[in-house]
N, C-alpha and C positions, 0 to 999 in steps of 0.2 A: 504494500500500500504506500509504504514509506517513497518508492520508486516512482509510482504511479502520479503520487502528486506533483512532486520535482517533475517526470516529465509533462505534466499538464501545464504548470508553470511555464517552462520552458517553451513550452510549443505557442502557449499565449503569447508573451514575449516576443516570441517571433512573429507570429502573425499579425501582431499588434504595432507595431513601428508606424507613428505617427509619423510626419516629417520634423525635419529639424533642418533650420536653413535661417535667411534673411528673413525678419520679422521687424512690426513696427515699434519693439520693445526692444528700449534703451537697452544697451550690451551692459551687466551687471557689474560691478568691480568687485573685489577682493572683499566678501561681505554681502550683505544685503540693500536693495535698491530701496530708499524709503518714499520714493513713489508708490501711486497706486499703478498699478499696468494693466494690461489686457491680458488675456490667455495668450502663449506664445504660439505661435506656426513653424516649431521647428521642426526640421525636414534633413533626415541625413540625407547624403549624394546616394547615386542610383549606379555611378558610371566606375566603380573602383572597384575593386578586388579585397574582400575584406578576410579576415583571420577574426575571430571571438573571443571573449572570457565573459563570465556570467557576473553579474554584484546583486546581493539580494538585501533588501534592507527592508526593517519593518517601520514603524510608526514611531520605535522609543528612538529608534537613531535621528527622528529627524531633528531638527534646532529646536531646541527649548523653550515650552511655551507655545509651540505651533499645533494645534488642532486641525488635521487632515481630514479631505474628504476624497470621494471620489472623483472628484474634477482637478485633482492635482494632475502635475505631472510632476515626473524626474528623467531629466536628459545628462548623459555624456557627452563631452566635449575634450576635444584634440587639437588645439592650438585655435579653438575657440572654431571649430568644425565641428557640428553633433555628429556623432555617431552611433545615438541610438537613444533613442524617449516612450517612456512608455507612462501608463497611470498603473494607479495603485488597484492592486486585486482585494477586498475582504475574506479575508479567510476564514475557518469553521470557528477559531477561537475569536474570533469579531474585531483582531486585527488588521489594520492595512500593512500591506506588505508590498515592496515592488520590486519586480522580478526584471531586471534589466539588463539586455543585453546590448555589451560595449562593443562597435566591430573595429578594426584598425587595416589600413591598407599592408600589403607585404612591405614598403618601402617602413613604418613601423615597425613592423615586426623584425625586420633585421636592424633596428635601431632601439639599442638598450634602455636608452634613455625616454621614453614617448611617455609621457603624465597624462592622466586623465583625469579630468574636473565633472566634479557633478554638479546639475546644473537644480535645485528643486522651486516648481512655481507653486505656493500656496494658493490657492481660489479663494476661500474665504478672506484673506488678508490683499489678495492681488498683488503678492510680493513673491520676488525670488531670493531667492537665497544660495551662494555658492560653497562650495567645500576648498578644504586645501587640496591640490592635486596628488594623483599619487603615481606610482606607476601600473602599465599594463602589464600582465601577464599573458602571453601567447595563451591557448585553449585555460587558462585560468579561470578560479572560480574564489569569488569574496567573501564570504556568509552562506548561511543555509537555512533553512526552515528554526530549526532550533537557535539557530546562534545568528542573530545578525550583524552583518558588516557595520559599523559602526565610524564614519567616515566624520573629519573634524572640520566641522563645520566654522568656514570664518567668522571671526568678531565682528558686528556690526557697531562695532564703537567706533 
């Protein structure tokens, strides 16, 4: 069962890839934008050759004080390039959780050093909010059902 969920997860993720691209919302800094915004239109590219790793986070990772819903998103970014956005799934214990999968081109992956930023839109606040970057892992995986990724979220000081 344990399997079965991880791949239902997984297979949403995939199927679910919003875009991630040019949007009318101001490009975030190091922290959180304390504008109000719109939902983003991010849109990864369609024309590249990509490699994977999974990051799974739940609700307690997100920034402190933030009350998720389902109209969040959470995107990756690669030199401020998504490469992959998805929204939060509810799950049996009536957490949100988001199952997202990062892609990276091969020119990445044979490059040790490639960080990747997460990008999270709250709905109810219409704020995003960024993480510190980290690195990619080729076919890597962040978190898991029981344990989540816990990614450190910049000071909005």
């Amino acid at each position: 069962m344990k399997y079965l969920s991880i791949f239902i997860a997984l297979w949403m993720a995939a199927v679910s890839f919003a875009a991630c691209g040019n949007d009318d919302v101001e490009d975030p800094t190091f922290g959180t934008n304390d504008k109000e915004v719109t939902r983003p239109n991010w849109q990864k590219p369609s024309n590249l050759h990509y490699s994977s790793m999974t990051v799974i986070i739940d609700q307690q990772a997100l920034p402190a004080d933030v009350e998720p819903s389902k109209d969040d998103l959470l995107g990756a970014f690669v030199n401020d390039q998504c490469r992959g956005v998805i929204a939060p799934v509810e799950d049996i214990d009536e957490l949100y959780r988001f199952y997202l999968v990062v892609l990276a081109t091969t020119d990445d992956v044979n490059n040790a050093d490639v960080k990747v930023e997460l990008r999270y839109y709250n709905d109810k606040e219409k704020r995003i909010y960024t993480s510190r970057p980290f690195s990619f892992e080729y076919d890597g995986r962040l978190g898991s059902i029981t344990k989540s990724f816990v990614p450190t979220w910049k000071s909005t000081n």
